[in-house]
C-alpha positions in Angstrom: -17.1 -28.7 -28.8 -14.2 -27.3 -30.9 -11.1 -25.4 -29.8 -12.4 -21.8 -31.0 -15.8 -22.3 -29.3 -13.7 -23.6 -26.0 -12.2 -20.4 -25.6 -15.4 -19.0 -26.6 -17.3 -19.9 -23.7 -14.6 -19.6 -21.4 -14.1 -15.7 -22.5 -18.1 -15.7 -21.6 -17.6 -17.1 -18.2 -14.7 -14.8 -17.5 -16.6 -11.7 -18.9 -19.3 -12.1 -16.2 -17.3 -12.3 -13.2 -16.1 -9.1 -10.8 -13.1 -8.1 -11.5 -11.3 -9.3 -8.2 -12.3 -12.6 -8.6 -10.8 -12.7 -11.9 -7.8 -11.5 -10.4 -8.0 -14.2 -7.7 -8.1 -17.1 -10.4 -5.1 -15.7 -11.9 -3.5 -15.0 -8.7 -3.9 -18.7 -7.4 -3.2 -20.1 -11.5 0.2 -18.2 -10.5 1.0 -20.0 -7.5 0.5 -23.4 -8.9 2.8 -22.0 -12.5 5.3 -20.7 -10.5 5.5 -24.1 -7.8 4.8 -26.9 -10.6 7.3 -25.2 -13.9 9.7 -23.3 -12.1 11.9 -22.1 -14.5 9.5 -22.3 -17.3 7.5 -20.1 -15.3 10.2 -17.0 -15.7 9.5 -16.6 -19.5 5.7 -15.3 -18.3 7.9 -12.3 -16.7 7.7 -10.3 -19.8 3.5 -10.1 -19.5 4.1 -9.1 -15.7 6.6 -6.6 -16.6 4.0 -5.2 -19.4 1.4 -4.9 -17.2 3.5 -3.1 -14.3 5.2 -0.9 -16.7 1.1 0.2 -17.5 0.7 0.8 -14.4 3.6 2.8 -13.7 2.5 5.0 -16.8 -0.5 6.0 -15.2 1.3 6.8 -11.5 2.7 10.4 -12.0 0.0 12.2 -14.4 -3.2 10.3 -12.5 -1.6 11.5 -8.8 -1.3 14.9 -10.2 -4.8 15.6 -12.1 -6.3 13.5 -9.3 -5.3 15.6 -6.5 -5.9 19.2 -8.5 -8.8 18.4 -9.6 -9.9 16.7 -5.9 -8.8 19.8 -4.4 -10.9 22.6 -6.9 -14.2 20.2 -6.0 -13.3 21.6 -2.4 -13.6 25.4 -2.2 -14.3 25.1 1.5 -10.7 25.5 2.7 -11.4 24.7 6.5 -13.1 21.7 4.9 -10.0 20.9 2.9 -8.0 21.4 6.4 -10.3 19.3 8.8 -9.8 17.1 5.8 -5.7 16.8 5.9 -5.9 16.5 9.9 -8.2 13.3 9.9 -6.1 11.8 7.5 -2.6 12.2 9.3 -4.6 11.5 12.9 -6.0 8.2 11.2 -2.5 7.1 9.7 -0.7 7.7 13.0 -3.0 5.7 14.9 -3.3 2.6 13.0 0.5 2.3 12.5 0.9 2.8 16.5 -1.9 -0.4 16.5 0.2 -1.9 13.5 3.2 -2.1 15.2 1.7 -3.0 18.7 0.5 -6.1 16.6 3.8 -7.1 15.2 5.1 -7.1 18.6 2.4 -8.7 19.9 2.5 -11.8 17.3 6.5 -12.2 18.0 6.2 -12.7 21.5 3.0 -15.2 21.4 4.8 -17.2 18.9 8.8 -16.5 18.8 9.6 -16.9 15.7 13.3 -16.6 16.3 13.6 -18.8 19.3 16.3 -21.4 19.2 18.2 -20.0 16.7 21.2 -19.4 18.8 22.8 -16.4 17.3 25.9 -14.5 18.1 25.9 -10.9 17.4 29.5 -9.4 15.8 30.3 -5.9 16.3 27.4 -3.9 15.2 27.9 -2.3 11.9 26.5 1.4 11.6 22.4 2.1 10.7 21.5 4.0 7.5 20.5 7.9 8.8 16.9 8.8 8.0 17.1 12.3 6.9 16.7 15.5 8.9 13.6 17.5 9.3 14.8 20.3 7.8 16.0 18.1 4.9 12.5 16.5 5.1 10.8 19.8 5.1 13.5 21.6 2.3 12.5 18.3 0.3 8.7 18.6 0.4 9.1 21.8 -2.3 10.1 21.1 -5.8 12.9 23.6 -7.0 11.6 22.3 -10.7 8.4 20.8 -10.8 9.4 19.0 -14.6 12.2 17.5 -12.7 9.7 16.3 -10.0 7.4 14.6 -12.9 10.5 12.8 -14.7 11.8 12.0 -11.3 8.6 10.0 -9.8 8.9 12.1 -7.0 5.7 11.7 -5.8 5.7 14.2 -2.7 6.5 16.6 -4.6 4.1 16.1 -6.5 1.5 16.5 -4.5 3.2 19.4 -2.7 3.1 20.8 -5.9 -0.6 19.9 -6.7 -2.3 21.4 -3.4 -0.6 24.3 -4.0 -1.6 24.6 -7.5 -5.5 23.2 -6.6 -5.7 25.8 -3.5 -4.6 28.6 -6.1 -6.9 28.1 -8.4 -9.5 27.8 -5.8 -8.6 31.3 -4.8 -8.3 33.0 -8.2 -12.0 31.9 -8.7 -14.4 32.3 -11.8 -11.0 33.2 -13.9 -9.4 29.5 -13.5 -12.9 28.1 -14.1 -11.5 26.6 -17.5 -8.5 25.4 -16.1 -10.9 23.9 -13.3 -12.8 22.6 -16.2 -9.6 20.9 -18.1 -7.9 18.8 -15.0 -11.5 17.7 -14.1 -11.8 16.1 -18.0 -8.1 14.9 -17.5 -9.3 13.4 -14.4 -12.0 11.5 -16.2 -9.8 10.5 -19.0 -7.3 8.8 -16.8 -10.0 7.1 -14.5 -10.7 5.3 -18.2 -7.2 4.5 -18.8 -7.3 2.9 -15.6 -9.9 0.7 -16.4 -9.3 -0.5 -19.8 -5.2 -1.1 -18.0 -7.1 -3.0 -15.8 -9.1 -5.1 -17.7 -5.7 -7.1 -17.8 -4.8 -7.6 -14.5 -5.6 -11.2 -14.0 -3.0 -11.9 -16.5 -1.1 -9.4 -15.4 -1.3 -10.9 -11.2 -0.7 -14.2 -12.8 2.6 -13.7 -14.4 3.9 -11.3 -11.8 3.0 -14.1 -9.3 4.1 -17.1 -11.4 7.8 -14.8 -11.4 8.3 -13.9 -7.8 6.7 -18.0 -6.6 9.0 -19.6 -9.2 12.2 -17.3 -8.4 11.6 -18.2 -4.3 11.2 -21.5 -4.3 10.0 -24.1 -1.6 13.6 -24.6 -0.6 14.4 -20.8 0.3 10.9 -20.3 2.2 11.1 -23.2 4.3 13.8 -22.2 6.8 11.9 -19.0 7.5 8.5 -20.1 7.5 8.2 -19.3 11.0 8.8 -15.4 10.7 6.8 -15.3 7.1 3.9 -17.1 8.9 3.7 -14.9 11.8 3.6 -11.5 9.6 0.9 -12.6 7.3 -1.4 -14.1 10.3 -0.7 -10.1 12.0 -1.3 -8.5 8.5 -4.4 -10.6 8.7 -5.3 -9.5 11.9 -4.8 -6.0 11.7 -7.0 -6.0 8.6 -9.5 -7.8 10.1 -9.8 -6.3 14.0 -8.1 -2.6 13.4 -9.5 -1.7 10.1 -12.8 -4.0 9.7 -13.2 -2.4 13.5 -12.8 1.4 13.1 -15.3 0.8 10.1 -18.1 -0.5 11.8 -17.4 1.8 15.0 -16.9 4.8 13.7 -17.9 4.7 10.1 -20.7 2.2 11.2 -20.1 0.8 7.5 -19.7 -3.1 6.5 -16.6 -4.3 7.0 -17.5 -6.9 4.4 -18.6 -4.9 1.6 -15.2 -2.8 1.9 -13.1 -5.6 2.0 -15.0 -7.2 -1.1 -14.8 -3.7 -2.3 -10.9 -3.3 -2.3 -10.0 -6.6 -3.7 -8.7 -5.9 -6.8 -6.2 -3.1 -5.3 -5.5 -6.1 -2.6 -4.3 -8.2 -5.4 -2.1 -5.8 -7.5 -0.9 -4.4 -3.8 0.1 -8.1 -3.3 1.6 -9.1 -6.5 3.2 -5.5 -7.3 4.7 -4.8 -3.8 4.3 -1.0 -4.5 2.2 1.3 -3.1 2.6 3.7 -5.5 2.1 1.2 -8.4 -1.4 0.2 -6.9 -2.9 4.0 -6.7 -4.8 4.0 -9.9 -6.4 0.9 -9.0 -7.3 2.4 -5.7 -8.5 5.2 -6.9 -10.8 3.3 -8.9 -12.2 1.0 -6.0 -12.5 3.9 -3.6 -14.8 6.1 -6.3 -16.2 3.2 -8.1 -16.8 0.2 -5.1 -16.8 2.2 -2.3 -18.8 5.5 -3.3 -16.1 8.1 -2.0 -16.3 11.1 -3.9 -13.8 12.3 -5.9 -12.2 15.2 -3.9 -11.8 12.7 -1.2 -10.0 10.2 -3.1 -8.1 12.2 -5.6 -6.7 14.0 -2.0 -6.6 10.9 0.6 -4.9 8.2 -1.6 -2.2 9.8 -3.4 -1.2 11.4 0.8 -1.7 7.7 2.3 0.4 6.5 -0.4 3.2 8.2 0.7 3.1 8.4 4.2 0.8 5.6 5.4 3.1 2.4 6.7 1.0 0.1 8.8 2.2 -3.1 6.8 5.7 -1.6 6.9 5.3 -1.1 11.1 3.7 -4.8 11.7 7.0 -6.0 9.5 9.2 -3.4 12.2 7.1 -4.9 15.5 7.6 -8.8 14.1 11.3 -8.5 12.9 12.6 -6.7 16.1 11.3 -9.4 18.4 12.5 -12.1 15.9 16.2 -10.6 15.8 15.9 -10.4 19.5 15.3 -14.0 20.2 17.2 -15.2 16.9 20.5 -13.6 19.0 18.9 -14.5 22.8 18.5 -10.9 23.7 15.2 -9.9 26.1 13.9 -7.1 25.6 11.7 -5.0 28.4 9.1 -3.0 28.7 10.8 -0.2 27.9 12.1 -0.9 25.2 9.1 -2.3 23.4 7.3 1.3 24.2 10.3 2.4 22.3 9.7 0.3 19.4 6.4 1.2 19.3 7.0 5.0 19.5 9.9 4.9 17.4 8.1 2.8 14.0 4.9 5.0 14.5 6.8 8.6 14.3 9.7 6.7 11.8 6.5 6.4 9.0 5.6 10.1 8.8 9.5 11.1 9.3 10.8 8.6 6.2 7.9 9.5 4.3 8.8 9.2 0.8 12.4 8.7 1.5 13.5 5.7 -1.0 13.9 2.6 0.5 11.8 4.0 4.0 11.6 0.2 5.0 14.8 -0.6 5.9 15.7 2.9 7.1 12.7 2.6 9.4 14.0 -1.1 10.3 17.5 0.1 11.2 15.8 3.1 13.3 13.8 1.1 15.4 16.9 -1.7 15.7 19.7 0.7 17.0 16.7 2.3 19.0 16.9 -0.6 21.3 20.3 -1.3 20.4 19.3 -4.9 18.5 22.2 -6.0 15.7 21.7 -4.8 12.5 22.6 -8.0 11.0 20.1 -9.6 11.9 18.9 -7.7 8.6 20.9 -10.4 6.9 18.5 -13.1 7.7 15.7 -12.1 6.2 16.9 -10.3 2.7 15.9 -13.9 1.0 12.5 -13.5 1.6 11.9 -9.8 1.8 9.9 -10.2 -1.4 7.9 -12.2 -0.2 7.8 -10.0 3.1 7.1 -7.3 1.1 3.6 -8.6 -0.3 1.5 -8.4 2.8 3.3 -4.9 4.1 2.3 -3.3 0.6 -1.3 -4.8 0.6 -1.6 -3.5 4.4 -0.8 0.0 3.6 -3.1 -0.2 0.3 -5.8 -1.3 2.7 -5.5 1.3 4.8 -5.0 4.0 2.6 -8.6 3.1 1.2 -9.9 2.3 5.2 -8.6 5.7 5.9 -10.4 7.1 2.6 -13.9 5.5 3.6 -13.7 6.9 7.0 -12.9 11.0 5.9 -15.5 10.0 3.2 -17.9 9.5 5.5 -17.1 11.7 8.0 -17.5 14.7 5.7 -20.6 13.0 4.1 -19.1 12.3 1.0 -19.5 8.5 0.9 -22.5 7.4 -1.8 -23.4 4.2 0.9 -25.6 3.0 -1.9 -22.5 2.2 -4.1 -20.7 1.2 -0.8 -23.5 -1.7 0.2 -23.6 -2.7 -3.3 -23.1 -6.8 -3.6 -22.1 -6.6 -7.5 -18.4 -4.9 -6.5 -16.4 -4.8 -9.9 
């Protein structure tokens, strides 16, 4: 067999596989690059940047024609507030379990024990803002800024108010209705053709952040990197897999094979954000949500939803505690707990919410906030599993209002041939 016809057939093989599993080849093909070449492996980081930067691109003008367009499919406005209530209710819940779990996992298996310590004088924790900053924030003062800025709260502030207006204004806006529901079509497309390049985009990204943190750096922290993937795991597999077949009675199975491909951008991406056209796609396309309730559930969850964030809060704090010998009570884990789970609606689209929350829920129990220090090296790494647990359940979260509001097609959701 020649060359050409080689890459033929391998093309063909690629062609009929889903989408995630694609991504999966590349992903794992980017572990082994990034282990086995090292540096060599840093010159794929222009195809990784390309394909995040395509990403990016679609971010800001998908969120907003999403969430109008979402928004005039729902003229039912108590529908569209029973909507906005399950979503926050849902969020808050699974980041109290979230962080529950993180503390859980530290204590079973100490990840910071024998590490001997000694706390200096504690230097001062970054503020999360006010709520009246918060609140004064949530309203653009110039919605261009907003869209140049990325300022994706404000965006969507900005989008329910301009969806519920045109809801109101009726038969008149019916060609504006008409255009954002086109848009909305047109950048669904985008989506998928920027997608069709994901496994090489997952395999660069990967081959980057694997070959720039090598064996050498992960090693003396394997402990603390092991014990937050195995609760990221858990809490995707008992909190989320769980509320679906309780209260959505849905398989847990044919979601997870569902969201795969935003799993896999989520996880080589680190951004939330970054992933949401993917999700979108999954949750309309693989799960069968309609498209009010994903162009309105995702782009919120997005922004305010921080399970992966709170299990990284639960683990680090007990690993700082016993890395410095300091025991914490019963107390004081409620107030970890309490503190992570109103921290991820009160940093909401604050930049860089993770470590504010992380110094919160530190000085809460009055831990060292240097402890910080030991894990910057790896807080890439870190930063893989948090994103693709908020990602996941942004689109759990998405499946339940779906279904609760009978807007869930289960016949695309029980599907087997997921894209």
């Amino acid at each position: 067999m020649s060359m050409s016809q080689s890459i033929t057939a391998s093309r063909r093989f690629l062609g009929g596989m889903p989408l995630w599993q694609q991504i999966l080849i590349g992903l794992v093909l980017g572990v082994l690059v990034g282990l086995l070449f090292k540096d060599g492996a840093k010159l794929l980081a222009p195809l990784g940047a390309l394909f995040l930067n395509a990403i990016k691109m679609l971010i800001v003008p998908l969120v907003f024609v999403s969430l109008v367009a979402g928004i005039t499919c729902m003229q039912d406005t108590a529908k569209l507030g029973r909507i906005s209530v399950k979503t926050i209710a849902i969020y808050l819940v699974t980041t109290a379990f979230a962080v529950s779990i993180g503390l859980l996992f530290g204590a079973l298996f100490t990840p910071g024990a024998d590490m001997n310590m000694v706390a200096s004088a504690a230097p001062e924790a970054k503020q999360a803002p006010s709520l009246i900053e918060i609140l004064v924030g949530l309203v653009p003062s110039n919605p261009v800024t907003a869209f140049a800025e990325g300022n994706i709260l404000q965006i969507i502030v900005f989008a329910i108010a301009l969806g519920v207006s045109m809801n109101l204004v009726g038969e008149k806006a019916a060609p504006a209705v008409k255009l954002f529901n086109s848009l909305a079509e047109v950048f669904y497309k985008l989506t998928d053709l920027v997608m069709r390049f994901a496994p090489i985009g997952v395999f660069a990204l990967i081959a980057g952040v694997v070959a720039a943190h090598g064996i050498e750096v992960l090693l003396p922290l394997a402990g603390v990197i092991g014990v937050i993937y195995l609760a990221s795991i858990a809490h995707l597999l008992l909190v989320y897999g769980g509320l679906l077949a309780l209260l959505g009675r849905l398989s847990p199975l044919r979601f997870f094979q569902g969201i795969a491909p935003a799993l896999a951008v989520a996880f080589s991406t680190s951004s939330s954000s970054g992933t949401l056209p993917v999700s979108i796609e999954c949750a309309r396309k693989n799960l069968g949500v309609s498209e009010g309730v994903a162009g309105f559930v995702l782009p919120v969850g997005a922004t305010i939803n921080m399970d992966g964030t709170a299990i990284y809060q639960g683990v680090l704090a007990l690993f700082i505690a016993q890395a410095f010998g300091i025991d914490l009570n019963a107390g004081q884990y409620l107030m970890i707990i309490l503190t992570a789970t109103l921290a991820s609606i009160g940093t909401a689209g604050v930049p860089g919410a993770g470590l504010i929350m992380l110094g919160l829920v530190l000085t809460s129990v009055g831990l060292p906030l240097e402890g910080v220090a030991l894990i910057a090296g790896i807080d890439r790494i870190l930063d893989m599993a948090r994103t693709m647990v908020n990602v996941a359940g942004d689109l759990m979260t998405t499946t339940l209002v779906g279904s609760s509001e009978n807007e869930l097609d289960r016949s695309i959701y029980n599907a087997s041939n997921k894209q």
